[in-house]
C-alpha positions as CSV (number, residue, x, y, z in Angstrom):
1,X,122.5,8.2,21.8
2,X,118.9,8.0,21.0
3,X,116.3,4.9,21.9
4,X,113.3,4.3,21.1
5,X,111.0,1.4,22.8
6,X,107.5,1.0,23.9
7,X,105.8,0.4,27.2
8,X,102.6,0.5,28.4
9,X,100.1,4.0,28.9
10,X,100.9,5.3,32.9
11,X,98.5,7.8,34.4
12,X,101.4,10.2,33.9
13,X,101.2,10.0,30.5
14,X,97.7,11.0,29.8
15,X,98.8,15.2,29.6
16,X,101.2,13.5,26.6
17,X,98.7,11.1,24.8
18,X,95.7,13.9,25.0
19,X,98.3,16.3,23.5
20,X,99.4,14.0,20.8
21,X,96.3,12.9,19.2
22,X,95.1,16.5,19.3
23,X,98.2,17.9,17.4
24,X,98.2,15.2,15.0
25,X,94.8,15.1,14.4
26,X,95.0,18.7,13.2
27,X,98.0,18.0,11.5
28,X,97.5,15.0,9.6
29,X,94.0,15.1,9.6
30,X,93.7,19.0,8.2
31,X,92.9,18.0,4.5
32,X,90.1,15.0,5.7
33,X,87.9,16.4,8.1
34,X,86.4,19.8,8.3
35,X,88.3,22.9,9.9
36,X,86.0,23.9,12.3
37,X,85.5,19.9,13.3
38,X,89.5,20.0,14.2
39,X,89.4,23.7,15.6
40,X,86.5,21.9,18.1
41,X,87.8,18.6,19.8
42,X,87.2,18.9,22.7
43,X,90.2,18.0,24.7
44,X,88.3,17.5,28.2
45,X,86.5,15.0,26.8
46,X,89.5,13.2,25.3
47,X,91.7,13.2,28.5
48,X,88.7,11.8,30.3
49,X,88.4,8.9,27.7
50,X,92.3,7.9,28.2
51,X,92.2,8.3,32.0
52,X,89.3,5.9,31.7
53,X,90.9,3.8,28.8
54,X,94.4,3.7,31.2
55,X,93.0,3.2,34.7
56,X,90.0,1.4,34.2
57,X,90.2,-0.7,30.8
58,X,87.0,-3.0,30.1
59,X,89.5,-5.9,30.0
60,X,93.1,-7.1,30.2
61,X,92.9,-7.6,26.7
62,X,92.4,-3.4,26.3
63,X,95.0,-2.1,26.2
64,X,97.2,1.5,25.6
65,X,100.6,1.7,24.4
66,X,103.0,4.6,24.3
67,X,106.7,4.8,22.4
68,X,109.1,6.5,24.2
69,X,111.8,8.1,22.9
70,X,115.2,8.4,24.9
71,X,118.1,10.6,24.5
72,X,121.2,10.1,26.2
73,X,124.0,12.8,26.9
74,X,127.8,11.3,26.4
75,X,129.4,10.8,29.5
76,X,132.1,12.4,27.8
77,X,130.3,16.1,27.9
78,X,131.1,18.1,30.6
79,X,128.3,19.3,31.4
80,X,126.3,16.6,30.1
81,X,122.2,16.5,31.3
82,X,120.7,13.5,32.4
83,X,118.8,11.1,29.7
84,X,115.7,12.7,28.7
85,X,112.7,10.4,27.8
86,X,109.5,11.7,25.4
87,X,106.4,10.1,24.7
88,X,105.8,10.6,21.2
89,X,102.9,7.8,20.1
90,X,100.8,5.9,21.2
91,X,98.8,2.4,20.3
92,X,95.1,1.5,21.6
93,X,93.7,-1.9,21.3
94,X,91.0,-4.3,22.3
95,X,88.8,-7.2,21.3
96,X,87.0,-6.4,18.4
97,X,83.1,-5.5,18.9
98,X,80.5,-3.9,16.6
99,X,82.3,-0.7,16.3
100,X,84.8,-2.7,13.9
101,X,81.9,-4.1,11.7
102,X,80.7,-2.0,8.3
103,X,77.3,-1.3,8.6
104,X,75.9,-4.0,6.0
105,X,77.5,-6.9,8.1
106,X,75.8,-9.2,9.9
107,X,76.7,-8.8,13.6
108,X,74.9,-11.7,14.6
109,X,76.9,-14.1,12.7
110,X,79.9,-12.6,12.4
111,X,80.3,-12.7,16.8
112,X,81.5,-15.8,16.7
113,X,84.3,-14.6,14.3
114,X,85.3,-11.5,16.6
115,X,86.0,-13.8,19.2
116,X,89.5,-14.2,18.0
117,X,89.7,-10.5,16.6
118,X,91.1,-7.7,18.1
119,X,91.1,-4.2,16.8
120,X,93.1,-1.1,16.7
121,X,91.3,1.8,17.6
122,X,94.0,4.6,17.6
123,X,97.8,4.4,16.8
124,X,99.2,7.7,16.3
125,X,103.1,9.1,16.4
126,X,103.2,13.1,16.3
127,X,104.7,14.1,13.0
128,X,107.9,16.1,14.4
129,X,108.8,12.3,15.4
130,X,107.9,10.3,12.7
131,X,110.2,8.4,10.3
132,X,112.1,6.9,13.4
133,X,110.2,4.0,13.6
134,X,107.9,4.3,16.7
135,X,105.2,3.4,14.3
136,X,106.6,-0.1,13.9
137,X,107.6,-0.3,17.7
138,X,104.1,0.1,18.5
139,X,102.3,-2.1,16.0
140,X,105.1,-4.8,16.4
141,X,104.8,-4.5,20.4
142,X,100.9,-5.1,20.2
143,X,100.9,-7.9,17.8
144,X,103.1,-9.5,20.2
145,X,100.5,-9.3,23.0
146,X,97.6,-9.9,20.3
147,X,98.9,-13.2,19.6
148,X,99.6,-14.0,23.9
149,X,96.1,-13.0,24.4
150,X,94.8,-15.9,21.8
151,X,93.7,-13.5,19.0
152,X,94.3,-14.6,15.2
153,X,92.8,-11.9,13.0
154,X,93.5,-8.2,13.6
155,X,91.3,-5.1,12.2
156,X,91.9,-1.7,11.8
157,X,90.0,1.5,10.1
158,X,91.7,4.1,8.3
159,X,90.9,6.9,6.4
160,X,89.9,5.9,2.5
161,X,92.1,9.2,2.2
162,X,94.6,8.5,4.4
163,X,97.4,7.8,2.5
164,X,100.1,7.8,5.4
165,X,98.0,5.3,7.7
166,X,97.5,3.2,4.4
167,X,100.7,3.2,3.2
168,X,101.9,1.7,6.7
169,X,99.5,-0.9,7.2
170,X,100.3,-2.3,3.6
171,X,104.0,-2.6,4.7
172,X,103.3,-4.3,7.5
173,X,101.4,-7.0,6.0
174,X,97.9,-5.2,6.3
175,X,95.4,-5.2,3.0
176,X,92.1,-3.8,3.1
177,X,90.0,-6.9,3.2
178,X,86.9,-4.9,0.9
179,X,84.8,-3.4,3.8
180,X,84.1,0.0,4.1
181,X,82.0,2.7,5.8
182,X,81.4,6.7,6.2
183,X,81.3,8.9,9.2
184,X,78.9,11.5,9.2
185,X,81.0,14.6,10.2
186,X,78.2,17.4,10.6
187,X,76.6,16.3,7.9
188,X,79.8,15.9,5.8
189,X,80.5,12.1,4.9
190,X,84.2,10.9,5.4
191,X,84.5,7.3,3.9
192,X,86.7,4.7,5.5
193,X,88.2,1.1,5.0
194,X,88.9,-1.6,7.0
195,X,92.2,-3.5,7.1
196,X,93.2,-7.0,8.4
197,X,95.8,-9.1,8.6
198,X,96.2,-12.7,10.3
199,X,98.4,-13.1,13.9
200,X,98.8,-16.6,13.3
201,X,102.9,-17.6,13.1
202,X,102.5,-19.8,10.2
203,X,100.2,-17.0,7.9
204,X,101.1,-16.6,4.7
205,X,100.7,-12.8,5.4
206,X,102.9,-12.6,8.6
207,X,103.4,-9.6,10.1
208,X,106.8,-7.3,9.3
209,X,108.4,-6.6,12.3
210,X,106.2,-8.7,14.7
């Protein structure tokens, strides 16, 4: 029998979530960014960021997620092997800052607002395990602790080409919500969107699966 549920990041699992987002970055991202760019990542520098992100998060409100998938043996095999357990995504979170604003915002008025936003910063599921629903797990998990934490808007950047990401948002109750921005990748410009939705209970855009 096979489970799937989410938890939250362990020091353990850092080896995992480094591997992950490096093997679906290159995967998923191969026709966006720039070979070389992908062929470069420099995968010191990323386990350092999650040990950081994991151990020592700027607040309670930050906050890393990982979906597990477990397989049982039947009891009925003979030679059955104990339950196995893989981390196969993960979600990152935390209260919105500048880093979620397009560049033509005003981030002096708008602080007020982000008070009450939080912002995905990574949620990826490596594509051998995809279509099993850890994606939903992990977005439905953290809206859940979005909404105990007090925040009512949610924000997340995708890809403008990103067809995947986009597609899953916009099931979920996500729509872009018309900001957008590139990121100068040596010297190559990769546009992005931003996509919202509302945590409140009584939206009119809930959540799917929250």
């Amino acid at each position: 029998m096979t489970l799937g549920f989410v938890r939250p990041a362990r020091l353990d699992d850092i080896v995992e979530i480094t591997r992950i987002q490096l093997t679906t970055w290159r995967v998923a991202y191969r026709r966006l960014l720039p070979e070389h760019i992908l062929d470069r990542l420099d995968e010191d520098w990323i386990t350092r960021r999650w040990r950081e992100a994991i151990a020592e998060p700027p607040s309670p409100a930050h906050r890393v997620l990982v979906a597990v998938e477990q397989v049982d043996s039947p009891a009925s095999e003979p030679d059955a092997k104990p339950e196995s357990a893989y981390v196969v995504g993960f979600a990152a979170s935390g209260p919105a800052d500048d880093t979620a604003l397009a560049p033509d915002e005003d981030h002096t008025a708008l602080d007020k607002a982000l008070e009450a936003t939080v912002a995905i910063t990574d949620l990826l599921v490596e594509p051998r395990w995809g279509r099993r629903g850890h994606g939903s797990r992990l977005l439905a998990a953290s809206v859940d602790l979005w909404r105990t934490d007090g925040f009512t808007t949610a924000l997340a950047w995708t890809f403008a080409d990103d067809r995947v990401t986009r597609r899953f948002l916009q099931s979920a109750g996500w729509a872009p919500d018309g900001a957008s921005r590139s990121l100068d990748v040596d010297d190559l410009l990769i546009p992005q969107i931003r996509w919202h939705v509302s945590l409140e209970e009584d939206s009119e855009d809930p959540v799917i699966g929250a």
